[in-house]
Structure formats: structure tokens, C-alpha cells
C-alpha positions, 0 to 999 in steps of 0.5 A, a space after each residue: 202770610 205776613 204782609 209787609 209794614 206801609 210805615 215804620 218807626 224804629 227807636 225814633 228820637 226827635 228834638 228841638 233846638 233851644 237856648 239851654 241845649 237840645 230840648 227832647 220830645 220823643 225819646 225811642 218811639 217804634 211803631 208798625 202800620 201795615 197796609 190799611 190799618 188805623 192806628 190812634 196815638 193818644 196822650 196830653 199836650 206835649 207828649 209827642 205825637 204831632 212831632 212824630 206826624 211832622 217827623 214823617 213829613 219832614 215837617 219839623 222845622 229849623 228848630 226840630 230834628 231827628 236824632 236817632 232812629 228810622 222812619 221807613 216808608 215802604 222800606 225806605 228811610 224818609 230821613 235818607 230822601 233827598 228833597 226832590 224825592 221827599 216832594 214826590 212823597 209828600 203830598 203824594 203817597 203820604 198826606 196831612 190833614 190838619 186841626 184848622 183847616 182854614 190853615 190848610 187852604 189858601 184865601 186868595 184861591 177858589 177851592 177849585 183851583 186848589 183842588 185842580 193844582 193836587 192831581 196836576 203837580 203830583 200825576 202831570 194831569 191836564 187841566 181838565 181832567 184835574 177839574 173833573 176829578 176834583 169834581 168827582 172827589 167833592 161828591 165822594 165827600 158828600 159836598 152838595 152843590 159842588 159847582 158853587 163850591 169849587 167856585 167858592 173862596 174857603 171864608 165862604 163856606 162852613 168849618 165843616 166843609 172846609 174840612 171836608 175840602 181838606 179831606 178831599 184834597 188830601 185823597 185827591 192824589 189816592 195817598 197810601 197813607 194818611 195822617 190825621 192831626 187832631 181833624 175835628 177838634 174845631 168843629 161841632 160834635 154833629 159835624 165831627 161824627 160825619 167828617 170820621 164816618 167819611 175818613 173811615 169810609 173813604 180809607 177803606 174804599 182806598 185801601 188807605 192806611 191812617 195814623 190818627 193823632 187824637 186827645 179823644 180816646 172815644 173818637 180813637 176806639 170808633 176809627 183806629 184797630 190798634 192805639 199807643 198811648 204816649 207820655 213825655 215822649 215815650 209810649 208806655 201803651 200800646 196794642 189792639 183798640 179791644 184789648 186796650 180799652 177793656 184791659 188797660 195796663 198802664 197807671 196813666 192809660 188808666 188814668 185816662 179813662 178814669 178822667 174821661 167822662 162816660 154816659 155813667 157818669 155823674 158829678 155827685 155819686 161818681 165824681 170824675 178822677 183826675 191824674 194828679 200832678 203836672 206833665 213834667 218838663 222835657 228837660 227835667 224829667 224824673 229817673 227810671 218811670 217818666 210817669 213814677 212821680 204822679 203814678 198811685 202804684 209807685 214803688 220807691 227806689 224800683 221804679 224810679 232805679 233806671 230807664 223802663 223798658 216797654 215790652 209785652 205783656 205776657 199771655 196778651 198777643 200783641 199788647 206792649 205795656 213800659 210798667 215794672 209792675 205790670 204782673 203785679 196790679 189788680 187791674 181789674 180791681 175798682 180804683 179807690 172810691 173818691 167822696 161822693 158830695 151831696 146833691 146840690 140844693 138850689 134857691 130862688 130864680 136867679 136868672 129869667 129870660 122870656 121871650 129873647 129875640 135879638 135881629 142882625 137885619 134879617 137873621 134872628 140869632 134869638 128866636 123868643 128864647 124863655 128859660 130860667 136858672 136857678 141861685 147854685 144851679 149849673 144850666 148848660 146851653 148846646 147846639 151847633 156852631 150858629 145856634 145863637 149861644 154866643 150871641 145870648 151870652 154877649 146880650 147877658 154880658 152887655 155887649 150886644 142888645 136885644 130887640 124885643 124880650 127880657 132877661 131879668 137878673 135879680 130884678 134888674 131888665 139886662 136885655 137893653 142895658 149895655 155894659 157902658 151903662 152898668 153900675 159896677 154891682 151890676 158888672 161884679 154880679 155878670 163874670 165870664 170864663 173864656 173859652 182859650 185860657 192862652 189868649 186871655 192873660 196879659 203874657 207881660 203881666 204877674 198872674 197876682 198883677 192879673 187877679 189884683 187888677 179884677 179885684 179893685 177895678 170890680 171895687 171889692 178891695 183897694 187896700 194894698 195888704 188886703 188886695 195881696 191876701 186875696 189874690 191868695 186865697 183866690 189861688 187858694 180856692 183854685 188849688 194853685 200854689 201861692 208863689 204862682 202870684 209871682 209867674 208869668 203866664 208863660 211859666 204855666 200850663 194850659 190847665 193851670 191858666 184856665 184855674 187862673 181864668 177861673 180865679 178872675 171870674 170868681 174874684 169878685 163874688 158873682 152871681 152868675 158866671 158864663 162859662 163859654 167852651 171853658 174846657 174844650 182847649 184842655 186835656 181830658 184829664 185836665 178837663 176833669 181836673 178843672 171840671 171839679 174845681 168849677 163844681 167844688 167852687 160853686 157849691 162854695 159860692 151859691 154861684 148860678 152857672 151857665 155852661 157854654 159848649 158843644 160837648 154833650 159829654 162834659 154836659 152829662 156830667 157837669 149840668 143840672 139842666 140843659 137847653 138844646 138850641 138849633 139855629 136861634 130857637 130852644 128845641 128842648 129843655 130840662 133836667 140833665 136826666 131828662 134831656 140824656 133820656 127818651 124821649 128826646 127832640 130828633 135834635 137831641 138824639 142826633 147831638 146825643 148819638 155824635 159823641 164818641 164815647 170810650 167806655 166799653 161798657 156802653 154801645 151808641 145807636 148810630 145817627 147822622 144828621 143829613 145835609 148842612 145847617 139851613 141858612 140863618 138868613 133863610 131858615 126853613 119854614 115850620 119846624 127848623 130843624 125839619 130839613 135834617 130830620 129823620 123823621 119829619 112829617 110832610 106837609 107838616 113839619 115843614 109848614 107850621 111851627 112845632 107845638 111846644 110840648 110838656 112831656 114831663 114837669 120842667 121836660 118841654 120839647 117842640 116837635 110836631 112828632 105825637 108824645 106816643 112816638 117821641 116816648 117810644 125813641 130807643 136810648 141812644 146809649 145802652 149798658 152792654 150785658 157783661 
């Protein structure tokens, strides 16, 4: 029997006030959740999907609207309820959870009154029956010390407990159906993969139903049973997870993957494929196939004739595709090869730390940190939020100093040497790539004004002609067009900025960047995009790279070398292939197991970590990691300092567990036999 639909959407449109006229976002958006069923809509910024949750809450705002369609919640248009009706609803039977939680919870509450207040406004609960349910709800999501906790502000507690106090407040009211906004992006890759195991966990106790807004196809194939993939407002895929993701049928879902990096992955011989050309403007968008101008299979005056219609594929089930030429695309043929490049060859040590420690009173963000990078050589240091990564980069950029150890750059002691104090050779050699290319342009300035400015104060050009000519070439090497010397950042897209904030950090030659998160804010296919553009330019450069991130995925791919760091101390290091490969440090594997992969071909061994992140005021005795490890030796782990081990020449990993055990560790990754 056919069960009846929790949500509906039915040729929704959504637009937003501007000053030229109404801007369109979605355009005829259908979409059917039954009852305990996750659905996953995926596609890059801009293309409709946070409107479509806000839509459903009636969270547009003055600016956006409905302009055509239904949204029926069982049964009912949400569009037609009154205010107090909506009240009811929302929050109630229907619940957000939001990217930062920290937007979600308010500072000057307790996280038990927040807590408290969900049951008694929306069931009329008392008091205390509202606080023991709040209790109860805490340790369903597995916060320990729920007493502390609810007595807590939300500054005093970590991103992944907030978020989880956000989940539990949403759950709080046992809502029907759940909306998911991005929920994990914020936090670490350990603490994304807990938080999606309790959702899928919890929901399934609950019966509830999920729509779950995502850029992370591999995070949507492990939580959702059907996807539609949106572009431009439109959905132009849509179907069952399985058949999707083995079959794709569209040019851009396709395009998707083939920018999403998989464990197979490798920037030398399988070098990633980005989507090319730019997300066109709402207001200007191009006849018949939105995705025509940037599609390798369009056909002139067929696909770009008239407005193309999303329907099913023929002999598929319930698998939708918005392409003309859906019947006729060898889909299973490999896309075009793209030029494999030569591995790269490294020069002399550029960059050597020994011994690194930097004290803040009684925490020790760098615990005797040793390693070294290469001239052309990309090293990749990762780790959870509070590992000590952040605060290596600002001692190497001179904005904080350590206490004791070194870090020699061509010679030059920098561990002591604050910025002030800097020769501007010195400064010109040390350049950063920052995390949010939105916040690091002056919005009131000419991105050429921008570049122009870096490369007189760094003293490599002061002629006026000469100036000019390399904020060219400069855009140039990022592949940006030159006329952009003369927008604002406003006029430029999240990706295009990044290329600018690359262009900044390469302006003056430098020996070595520091490239801190510098793709997590972007889209997966221009995460690939820009990926190779850092590859083709410091192979260009000779320019020694040190890759900031949490995302073990963009590592695989982009690092020749990999430290692994846990709470201001080096677990392992060595090669990328090494490091990807058992044997691994318990950290390593866990770190490894929590990426979500969506490529089919591969499965992952499941690993969750227990328990929080230790103090760092605090930390444990002996091996630090030994309170989350599952494999700790008692009496061991817990009281002596791991012994450092050399498993394999440059493989070092500390751990007390004997070379036997770590070498007989099962990949996390396995290729699954067709």
C-alpha cells in the first residue's frame, strides 16, 4: 500500500525582491517525502536549496516569497496557515538545524533553560517535567555530564556539543519532519561523522522524516535513501541514492563527482575535473538548459531551443533526469583523459622545525613539534579543532612566539622573530592563503588596487607601468580575466576570490605559503578547480606549501606529506601514501574512517571515536590520545609517553601498540569487487 507524502512541494517557485525587479532562486521544484524517509538536495551555492528549507518554515524574510507553487505538509499548504497555525508547526511538528549552531542558541541563557522552554511552549509541559525531559534528551545524545551541561552557557561548551544541544533541542518536541542545513560544516571531520551517526540514529528511533541540504555528496550517500540535485534553481537529478550515485544521468551531477576527490585519487595520474565556467546569474540565465553553456554534450540550437523538462528515465524506476539527451550519452563511457603531470621533484629543506613548544600558562598548544618541508614540496598538517595547527602557523608567520625549539627558514631562527622585527625579505618569503576568501578583500577597493598594494608594500615593484603589468600576469596565473583588475569583490564569486587571495600570497615570490582551510568555504567543484590551480602554481614557483585542514579528503589528494597532530603533539607523519595506508596510529585511522566518501566503488570500515577532546589545560597522562583509543593498553597507554616509532623510512608513528599490531590494521578504505 501506498503510504501517504509527510512533505510536498509542488512546482514551487521562490523569489527575492531587488532593486532591478524580483530575482528568481527556485523555478517549478517538486519533491515527495514520505514518512521516515531522508532525502538529500545537493548542488553549489546559490542554487536553491537553503530557500526551499526556509520556504517550508516560512523563513524567507521581507525580501523572499513564494510565487507559485504548494508546499503541503500532511496535506496541508503551510503557504495557506495563518500565523498562529505556522507557530504551532514550526518548531513543533517540523524543526531546523542550522550550519553554526552558535546562531541557533542564545548567549545569555543556560543550555537548560533553552532546553526547558521547547516541551513547555509547544506541549504546555510544567517545569519540571520540561527539565527532566531536557535531561533525558541530553543523554540520548550522548552529552556526558548532563548536569554541567545544562547548567552551562553555549560559549562554554565545544562546536560539537553545541551542535549537539541543537539537535537535542530540535528532537525535543518529537518533530515529524526534520530539516537539516548544512549541520556539520563547522565542525571537525571526527565530530561531523558522530553528530550524522546520532541524526540517522535518533530519526530512525523517531520515525522521523529528514531533508537534508548538503555540498558533501559523500555525507548524503551515507544518510539520505533518495538526492535531487539542484542547479540554478532547478532540479535536474533526482532518484534513489543507489541509482544515482552508480548511474549518474546528468552532465552536472556528473560533473559533481568527477570534482569530488575519492580515495583513488591522485594529483599527478588522475588529476581531478573541474566543472567548467561559472553558475550563471539569476537574472540573466541562458535559453532552453540552464547548465547548456557549461555542459561538454551540448548540442547548439536543441538544447538551448526552449525550457527542458525534468522527466523519468526510461527503464529506471523512479529515477528523473532535466536532459534532452539523456538516451543518447555513453554514461558509462570514462570521461575524456585530462594530462597526467610528472611527479614533482623536491630540492633541499626549505623549512625545519625541532622541538617546537609554545606554552599559553598551563596549555601547551606545541608540544616539541620536529619535522621538515621540502623546496616544492606540499606538507599537510591535520588534526581536530585544538590540535595546535593554527598556533604553528602564526609562530611561523610571526605573530605569536614560541618558548623553546626551533623553526629554521633558509637558515633564518623564526621561532622568536616576531613580525615587527622582520626584514622585508624575511616577510616576502612567509605568505598566507586565508581560510574565508569573503572576509580578506577590502569590499571598497579594486581587486588590481588589492594585488597592486601587496606588491609595493612587499618592495618588488614600485614603478607605476610595471605595477600594473603584474597584477596582469598575476591574474593571469590564477586564470582570472584581466579586466577583473577593475571589479570589486562584490562582482566576484566565492571561488574567484579565493583565486584572488591566492594571486596575493604568490605576488611576491614566496618560499613558502601557509595555506590555512583555504578551500573548506568553497563548492566541491570549485574546490577542484582551485586545487589545481595551487598544484599548477607551485610547481611553476618551486614554492614549498604548508596545507592547513581538517579535510583528509582534499589531503589525499593535494599533499606529498602529511603530520597527523592531536592536541599539540605529532602522532604520525610521512609520506601521503603512507600515512592513507596501514599501518596507521589509532588517530590516523579514526580521522581516516570519518570522511564521507561518495564514490561507490570504495567501502569505509566504520570508526568512531568516544568521548570528547581531553582538555588542553589538562591533558591526560601518557599517550594523549589513550582516553579515546580503542585500543589502549591499560597500565600502559595511560601512564608512559608513546615510544616514537619508525615503521617505515620518513613513516614515524608514536604509539605504545607493538609494530606486529599496528602492521596487521585493516585499510580503512577497500575497492569494492565489481
Amino acid at each position: 500500500m501506498s503510504v501517504a507524502p509527510l512533505l510536498e512541494c509542488k512546482n514551487l517557485s521562490i523569489s527575492y525582491a531587488g532593486r532591478a525587479g524580483d530575482v528568481p532562486a527556485v523555478v517549478g521544484f517538486n519533491l515527495t517525502l514520505k514518512p521516515g524517509e531522508a532525502h538529500g538536495l545537493v548542488g553549489e551555492s546559490g542554487c536553491g536549496k537553503s530557500s526551499i528549507a526556509l520556504a517550508v518554515m516560512r523563513y524567507l524574510g521581507r525580501a523572499g516569497r513564494v510565487v507559485a507553487g504548494q508546499i503541503l505538509f500532511r496535506g496541508r499548504d503551510v503557504l495557506a496557515m495563518n500565523d498562529a497555525e505556522m507557530r504551532r508547526v514550526r518548531g513543533g511538528a517540523i524543526a531546523m538545524i542550522y550550519q553554526e549552531p552558535m546562531a541557533s542558541l542564545n548567549p545569555s541563557m543556560t543550555i537548560g533553560e533553552q532546553l526547558i522552554e521547547v516541551p513547555r511552549y509547544h506541549e504546555g509541559v510544567g517545569h519540571r517535567d520540561a527539565a527532566l525531559r531536557a535531561r533525558a534528551m541530553l543523554d540520548r545524545v550522548q552529552m556526558a555530564d548532563a548536569t554541567r551541561i545544562m547548567h552551562s552557557y553555549p560559549h562554554q561548551i565545544s562546536g560539537g556539543q553545541q551542535q549537539r544541544i541543537v539537535i537535542a533541542m530540535a528532537l525535543l518536541s518529537n518533530p515529524q519532519l526534520l530539516l537539516l542545513d548544512e549541520p556539520t560544516t563547522a565542525l571537525d571531520v571526527t565530530v561531523e561523522a558522530g553528530i550524522v551517526d546520532l541524526i540517522r540514529r535518533i530519526s530512525a528511533e523517531f520515525g522521523t522524516s529528514m531533508l537534508y541540504i548538503s555540498h558533501n555528496l559523500g555525507l548524503v550517500r551515507e544518510t539520505c535513501d533518495r538526492i535531487t540535485v539542484m542547479y540554478c534553481g532547478e532540479a535536474v537529478e533526482s532518484g534513489p541514492i543507489a541509482d544515482v550515485f552508480r548511474g549518474a544521468r546528468h552532465p552536472y551531477t556528473r560533473g559533481l563527482f568527477a570534482s569530488n576527490p575519492s580515495p583513488a585519487a591522485d594529483k599527478n595520474s588522475r588529476p581531478l575535473r573541474s566543472i567548467p565556467g561559472q553558475l550563471p546569474s539569476p537574472r540573466a540565465r541562458p535559453p532552453g538548459c540552464l547548465f547548456g553553456p557549461r555542459c561538454e554534450f551540448f548540442a547548439v540550437d536543441r538544447c538551448d531551443a526552449q525550457p527542458v523538462p525534468i522527466a523519468p528515465i526510461a527503464g529506471s524506476g523512479d529515477h528523473s533526469s532535466r536532459c534532452l539527451r539523456v538516451d543518447e550519452i555513453a554514461w558509462d563511457a570514462a570521461p575524456a583523459a585530462i594530462s597526467s603531470r610528472a611527479a614533482a621533484v623536491f630540492g633541499e629543506v626549505a623549512l625545519q622545525v625541532n622541538a617546537l613548544t609554545k606554552r599559553f600558562g598551563s596549555v601547551s598548544a606545541n608540544d616539541g613539534l620536529s619535522f621538515e618541508a621540502r623546496r616544492g614540496e606540499t606538507v599537510a598538517i591535520v588534526g581536530e579543532s585544538g590540535c595546535g595547527k593554527s598556533t604553528f602557523a602564526k609562530i611561523l608567520m610571526g605573530l605569536l612566539q614560541a618558548n623553546s625549539g626551533s623553526v629554521q627558514l633558509a637558515g633564518l631562527e623564526l621561532s622568536r622573530l616576531p613580525v615587527t622585527r622582520r626584514n622585508p625579505q624575511t616577510i616576502r618569503a612567509l605568505q598566507m592563503i586565508f581560510q574565508n576568501p569573503f572576509d580578506t578583500l577590502n569590499p571598497s577597493h579594486s581587486i588590481g588596487s588589492q594585488i597592486a598594494r601587496v606588491i609595493r608594500k612587499l618592495g618588488v615593484q614600485r614603478d607605476a607601468a610595471k605595477v600594473r603589468e603584474q597584477v596582469l600576469e598575476l591574474l593571469d596565473l590564477v586564470k582570472l580575466p584581466r579586466d577583473f583588475a577593475a571589479r570589486r569583490p562584490r562582482q566576484l564569486s566565492g571561488g574567484q576570490k579565493q583565486r584572488v587571495g591566492v594571486a596575493r600570497a604568490f605576488a611576491g615570490r614566496p618560499d613558502v605559503v601557509v595555506a590555512d582551510e583555504p578551500l573548506s568555504a568553497l563548492d566541491v567543484s570549485v574546490q577542484a578547480a582551485v586545487s589545481e590551480l595551487l598544484i599548477d602554481i607551485q610547481r611553476r614557483e618551486r614554492t614549498t606549501l604548508l596545507f592547513i585542514s581538517h579535510d583528509l579528503s582534499v589531503v589525499r589528494y593535494l599533499a606529498d606529506r602529511v603530520v597527523v597532530m592531536y592536541l599539540g603533539q605529532i602522532m604520525e607523519q610521512g609520506s601521503t601514501e603512507q600515512v592513507f595506508a596501514p599501518p596507521y596510529h589509532p588517530y590516523t585511522e579514526a580521522l581516516l574512517a570519518a570522511v564521507p566518501i561518495a564514490d561507490q566503488h570504495y567501502t569505509k570500515r566504520k570508526v568512531l571515536l568516544s568521548g570528547e577532546i581531553p582538555s588542553a589545560s589538562n591533558p591526560p597522562v601518557g599517550c594523549r590520545f589513550c582516553t579515546r583509543c580503542a585500543y589502549r593498553i591499560p597500565g600502559t597507554c595511560d601512564r608512559l609517553a608513546p615510544p616514537l616509532q619508525q615503521v617505515a623510512p620518513d613513516h614515524q608513528i608514536a604509539c605504545h601498540l607493538p609494530r606486529e599490531q599496528l602492521a596487521a590494521m585493516r585499510p580503512v578504505f577497500e575497492e569494492v569487487t565489481p
